[in-house]
C-alpha positions in Angstrom: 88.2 100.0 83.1 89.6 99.0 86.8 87.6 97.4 89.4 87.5 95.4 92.3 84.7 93.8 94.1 85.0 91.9 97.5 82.7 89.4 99.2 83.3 87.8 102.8 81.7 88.2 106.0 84.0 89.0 109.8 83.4 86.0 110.8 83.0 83.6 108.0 85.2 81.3 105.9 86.8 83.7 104.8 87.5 87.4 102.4 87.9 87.0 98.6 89.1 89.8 95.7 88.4 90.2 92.4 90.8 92.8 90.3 89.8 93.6 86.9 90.8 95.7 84.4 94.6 95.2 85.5 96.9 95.4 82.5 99.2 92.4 81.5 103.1 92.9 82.8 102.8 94.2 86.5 105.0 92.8 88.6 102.9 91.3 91.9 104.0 89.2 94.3 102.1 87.6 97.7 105.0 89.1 99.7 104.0 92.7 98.2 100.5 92.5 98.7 101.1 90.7 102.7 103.5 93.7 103.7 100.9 96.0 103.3 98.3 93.4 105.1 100.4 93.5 108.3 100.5 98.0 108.4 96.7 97.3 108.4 97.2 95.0 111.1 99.5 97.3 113.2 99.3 100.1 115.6 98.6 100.6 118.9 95.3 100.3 120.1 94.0 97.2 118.3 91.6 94.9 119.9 92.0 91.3 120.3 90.7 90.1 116.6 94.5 91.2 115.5 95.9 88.3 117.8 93.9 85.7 116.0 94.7 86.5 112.3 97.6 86.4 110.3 96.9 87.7 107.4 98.6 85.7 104.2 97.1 86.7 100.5 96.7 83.8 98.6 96.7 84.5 94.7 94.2 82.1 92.9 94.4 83.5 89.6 95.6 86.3 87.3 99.0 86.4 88.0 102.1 84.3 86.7 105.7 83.7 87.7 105.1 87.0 89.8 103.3 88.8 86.7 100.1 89.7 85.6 98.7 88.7 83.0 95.7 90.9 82.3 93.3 88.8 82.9 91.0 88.6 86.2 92.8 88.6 89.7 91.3 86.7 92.1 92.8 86.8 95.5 91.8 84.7 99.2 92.4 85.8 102.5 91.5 83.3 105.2 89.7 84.3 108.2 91.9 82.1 111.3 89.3 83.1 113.8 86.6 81.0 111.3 87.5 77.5 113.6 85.6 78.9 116.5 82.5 80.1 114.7 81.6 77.2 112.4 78.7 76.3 113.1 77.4 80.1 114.0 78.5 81.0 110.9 77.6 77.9 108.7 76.4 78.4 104.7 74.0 75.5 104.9 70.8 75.6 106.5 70.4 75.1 110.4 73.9 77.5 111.6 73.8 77.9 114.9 71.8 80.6 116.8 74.2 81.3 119.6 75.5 85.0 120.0 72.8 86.8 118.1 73.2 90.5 118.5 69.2 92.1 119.1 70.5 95.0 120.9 71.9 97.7 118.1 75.1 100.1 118.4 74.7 103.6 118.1 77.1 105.0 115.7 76.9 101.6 113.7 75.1 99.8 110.6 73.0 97.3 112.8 69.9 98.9 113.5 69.4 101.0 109.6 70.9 97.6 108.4 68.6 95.5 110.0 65.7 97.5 108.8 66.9 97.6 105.3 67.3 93.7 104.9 64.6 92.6 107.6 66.7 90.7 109.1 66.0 88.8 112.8 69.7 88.4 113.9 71.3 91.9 113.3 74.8 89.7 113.0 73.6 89.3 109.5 74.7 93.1 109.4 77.4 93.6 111.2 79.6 90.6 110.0 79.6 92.5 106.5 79.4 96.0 108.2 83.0 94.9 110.3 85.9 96.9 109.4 87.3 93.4 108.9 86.1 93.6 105.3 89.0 96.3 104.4 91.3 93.5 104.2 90.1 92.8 101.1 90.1 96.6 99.8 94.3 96.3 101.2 95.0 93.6 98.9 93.3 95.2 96.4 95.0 98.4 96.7 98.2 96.7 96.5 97.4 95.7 93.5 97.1 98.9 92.4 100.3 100.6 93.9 102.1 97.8 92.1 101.2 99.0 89.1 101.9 102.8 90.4 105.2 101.9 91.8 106.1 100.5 88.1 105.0 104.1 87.0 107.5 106.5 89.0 104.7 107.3 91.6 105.1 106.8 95.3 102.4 106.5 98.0 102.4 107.4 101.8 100.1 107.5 104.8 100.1 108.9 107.9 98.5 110.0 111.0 97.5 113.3 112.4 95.3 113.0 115.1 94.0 110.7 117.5 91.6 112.1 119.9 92.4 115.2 121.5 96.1 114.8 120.4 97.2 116.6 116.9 100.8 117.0 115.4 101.7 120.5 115.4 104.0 120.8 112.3 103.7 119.6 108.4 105.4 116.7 107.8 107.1 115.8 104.5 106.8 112.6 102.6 110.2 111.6 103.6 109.2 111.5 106.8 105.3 109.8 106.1 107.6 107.4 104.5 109.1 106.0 107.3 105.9 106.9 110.3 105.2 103.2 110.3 108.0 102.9 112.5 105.6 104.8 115.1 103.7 102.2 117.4 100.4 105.0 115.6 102.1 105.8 112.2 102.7 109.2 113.6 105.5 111.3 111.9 106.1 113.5 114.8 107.7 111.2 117.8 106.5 113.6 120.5 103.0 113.3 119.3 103.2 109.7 118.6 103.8 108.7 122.8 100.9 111.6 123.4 98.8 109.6 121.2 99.7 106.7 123.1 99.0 107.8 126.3 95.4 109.3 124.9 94.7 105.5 123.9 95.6 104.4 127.0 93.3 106.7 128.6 90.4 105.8 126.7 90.9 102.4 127.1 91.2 102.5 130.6 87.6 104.3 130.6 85.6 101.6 128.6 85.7 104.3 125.5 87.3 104.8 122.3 89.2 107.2 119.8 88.5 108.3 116.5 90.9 111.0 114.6 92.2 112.2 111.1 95.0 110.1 109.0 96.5 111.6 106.0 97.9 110.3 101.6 100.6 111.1 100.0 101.3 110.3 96.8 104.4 111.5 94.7 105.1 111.9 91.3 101.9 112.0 89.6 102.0 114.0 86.4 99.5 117.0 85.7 96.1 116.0 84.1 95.0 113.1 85.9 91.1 113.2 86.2 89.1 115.8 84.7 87.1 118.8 84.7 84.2 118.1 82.3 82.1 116.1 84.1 81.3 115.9 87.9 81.8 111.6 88.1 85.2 112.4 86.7 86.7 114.8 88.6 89.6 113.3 90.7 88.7 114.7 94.1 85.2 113.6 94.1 86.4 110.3 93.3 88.9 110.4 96.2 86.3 111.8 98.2 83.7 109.2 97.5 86.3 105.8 97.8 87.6 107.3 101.5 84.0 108.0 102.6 83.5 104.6 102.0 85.8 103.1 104.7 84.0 102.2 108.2 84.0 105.3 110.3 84.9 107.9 108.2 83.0 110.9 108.4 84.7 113.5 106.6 87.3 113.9 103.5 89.5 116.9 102.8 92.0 117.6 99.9 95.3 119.9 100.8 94.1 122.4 103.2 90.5 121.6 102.9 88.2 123.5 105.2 91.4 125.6 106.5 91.1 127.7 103.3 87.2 128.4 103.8 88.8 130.9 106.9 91.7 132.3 104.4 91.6 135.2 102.0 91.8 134.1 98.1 95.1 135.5 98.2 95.7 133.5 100.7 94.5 130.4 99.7 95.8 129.8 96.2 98.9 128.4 94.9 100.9 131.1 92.5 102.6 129.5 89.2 105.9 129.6 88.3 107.8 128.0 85.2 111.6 126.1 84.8 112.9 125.6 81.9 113.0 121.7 81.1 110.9 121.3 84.2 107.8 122.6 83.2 105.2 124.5 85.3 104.8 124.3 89.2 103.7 125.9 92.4 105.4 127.7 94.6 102.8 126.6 97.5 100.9 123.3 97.9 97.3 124.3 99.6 95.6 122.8 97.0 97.0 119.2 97.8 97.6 118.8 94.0 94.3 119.0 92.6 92.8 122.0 90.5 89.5 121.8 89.3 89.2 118.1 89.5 92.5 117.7 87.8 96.4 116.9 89.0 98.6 119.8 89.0 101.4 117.9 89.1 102.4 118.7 92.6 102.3 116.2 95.7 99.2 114.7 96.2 97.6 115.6 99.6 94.6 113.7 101.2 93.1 113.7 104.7 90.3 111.3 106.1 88.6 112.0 109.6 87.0 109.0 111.3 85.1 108.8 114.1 85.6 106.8 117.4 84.6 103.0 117.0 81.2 102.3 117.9 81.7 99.0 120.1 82.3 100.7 123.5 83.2 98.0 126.8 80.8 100.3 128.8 78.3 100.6 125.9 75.8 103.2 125.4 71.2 103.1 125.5 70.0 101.3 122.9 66.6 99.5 122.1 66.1 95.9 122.1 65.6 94.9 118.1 63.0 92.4 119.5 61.3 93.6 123.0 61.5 97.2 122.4 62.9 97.7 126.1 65.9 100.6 126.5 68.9 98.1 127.3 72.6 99.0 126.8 73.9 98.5 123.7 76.0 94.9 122.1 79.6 94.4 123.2 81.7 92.5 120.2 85.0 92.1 120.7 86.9 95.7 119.1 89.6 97.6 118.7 90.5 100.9 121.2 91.0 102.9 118.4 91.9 102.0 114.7 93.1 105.2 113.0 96.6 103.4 111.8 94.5 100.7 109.9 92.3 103.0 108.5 95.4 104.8 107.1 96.5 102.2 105.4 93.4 101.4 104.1 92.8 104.8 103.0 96.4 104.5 101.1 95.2 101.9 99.3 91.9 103.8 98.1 93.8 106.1 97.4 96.2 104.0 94.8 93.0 102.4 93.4 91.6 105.6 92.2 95.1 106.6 91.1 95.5 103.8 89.2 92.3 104.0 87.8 93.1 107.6 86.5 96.0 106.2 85.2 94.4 103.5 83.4 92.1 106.3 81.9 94.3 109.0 80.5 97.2 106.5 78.9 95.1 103.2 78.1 97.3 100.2 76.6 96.9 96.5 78.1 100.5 96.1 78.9 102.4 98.1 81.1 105.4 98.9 78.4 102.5 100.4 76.6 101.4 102.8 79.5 105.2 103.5 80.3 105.9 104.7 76.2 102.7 106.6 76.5 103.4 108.2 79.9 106.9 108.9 79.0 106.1 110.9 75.9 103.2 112.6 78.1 106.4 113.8 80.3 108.2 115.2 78.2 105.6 117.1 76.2 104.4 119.1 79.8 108.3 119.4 80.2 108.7 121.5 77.5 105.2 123.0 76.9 
């Protein structure tokens, strides 16, 4: 019913977006979709590529006078850094062989790439590979949280942990709201400038930093997803979109692995009922999902990714062509990238919410999905 697909290489022309499925009536502007293009661009510890681009959606189709209109979205983002790779980069036959990369990262998609698609120049892989690429899944997102937004539910992202450095407390949405303010989307200000510092450290050394970034989302009702079948249960289809982002290793819904330690009395979330309110939990652990279905309570989602695998003082690796042990390719990289990949993982996040959305209530306009959700509310409000 909803899907996107993006094509683009780092260095190439350019990225390009294709929405479909989107219903008719969603409000969507450029300036929406480029405010959440600049959080992907922010936070401390970004390399040099963030200097060079600027990037501006442009909307080529599917939208009108600020609307959709059900039909295909197509959206552009234009790579600024493509003036100084031309002719490396060129479609037609004869591009330029300068820069090839022969000598594989560890931790990266060159070398099982290159094998894959028997390729000669292992740029062919990387420029696809490159976390530049999320751009595209941004815009898309945004897409999606427009239509979310128009449904009552709000989204939020936020970081955790960056190296050795972890904040201490929960944090509520309010505050996840507003940790963007934070030069690494951290909640806690006292974390945040350890964070910092850690980064600082790292980069100093010729390394890099990895960590964990967490989702909110509020306002969903119960009964998003399903139990029935295991390619429609919500958390594996969380699970699955933020495994997909570069460099994350591991997913983790509410407490996650915390509750394989914890007693089942410890773990669970006990029920309690208000009239005109319906059912909820007096505890969260779950992170809002029971047996592949919303419970109605705040929707909690945690991504760990690993440190970036372009390192200034690089690791072994073996030449793609001569065999030899040489130290791996330097491109030019970020120090750490967690903030980004928060915001991309927000927008995952929205596209499989909106998704779920699209599934339970149907309709091609959103006044249809708003009747339909409405009287969905107030049947679990008085069940």
């Amino acid at each position: 019913m909803l899907r996107f697909l993006t094509a683009g290489e780092s260095h190439g022309r350019g990225l390009v977006a294709v929405v479909e499925g989107m219903p008719a009536g969603v409000p969507l502007t450029a300036e929406f979709i480029n405010t959440r293009l600049a959080r992907r661009q922010g936070g401390y510890g970004r390399g040099g590529r963030m200097a060079i681009e600027r990037d501006q959606v442009e909307i080529l189709a599917g939208v009108r006078g600020g609307v959709t209109l059900g039909s295909p979205i197509a959206l552009h983002l234009r790579n600024r850094d493509w003036e100084n790779w031309r002719e490396i980069m060129a479609v037609e036959p004869g591009a330029g062989r300068e820069r090839q990369v022969t000598r594989p990262r560890p931790g990266h998609a060159d070398l099982p790439g290159g094998l894959k698609y028997r390729q000669e120049d292992l740029r062919n892989i990387l420029e696809r590979a490159s976390a530049r690429e999320t751009a595209a899944r941004v815009a898309s997102g945004a897409v999606a949280e427009a239509l979310l937004e128009s449904l009552g539910v709000e989204l939020a992202c936020h970081v955790i942990r960056i190296g050795p450095v972890e904040v201490g407390r929960s944090i509520s949405f309010e505050e996840a709201r507003e940790a963007t303010a934070s030069p690494v989307y951290c909640a806690d200000a006292e974390a945040g400038e350890a964070m910092v510092a850690a980064i600082r450290e790292a980069e100093e050394k010729g390394d890099t930093l990895g960590g964990i970034f967490e989702v909110l989302a509020q306002g969903l009702p119960p009964g998003l997803g399903s139990h029935v079948h295991w390619d429609r249960r919500l958390d594996g289809l969380l699970a699955q979109a933020l495994m997909s982002i570069p460099a994350v290793k591991g997913v983790e819904i509410g407490e996650g692995f915390a509750l394989a330690a914890k007693a089942g009395s410890q773990a669970h979330d006990e029920i309690g009922y208000r009239p005109g309110e319906g059912f909820f939990r007096y505890t969260n652990r779950a992170g809002g999902l029971e047996g592949g279905i919303t419970n109605g309570e705040t929707l909690v989602v945690r991504a760990a990714m690993k440190p970036i695998p372009t390192l200034r003082r690089p690791l072994r690796t073996v030449d793609w062509h001569t065999k030899e042990e040489v130290l791996a390719a330097v491109e030019r990289s970020d120090v750490c990238a967690v903030p980004a990949a928060a915001v991309v993982g927000r927008a995952m996040v929205a596209w499989i919410l909106a998704g779920a959305f699209l599934e339970k209530f149907g309709g091609d306009h959103l006044e249809e999905i708003r009747t339909r959700l409405g009287q969905y509310w107030e049947y679990v409000r008085q069940v």
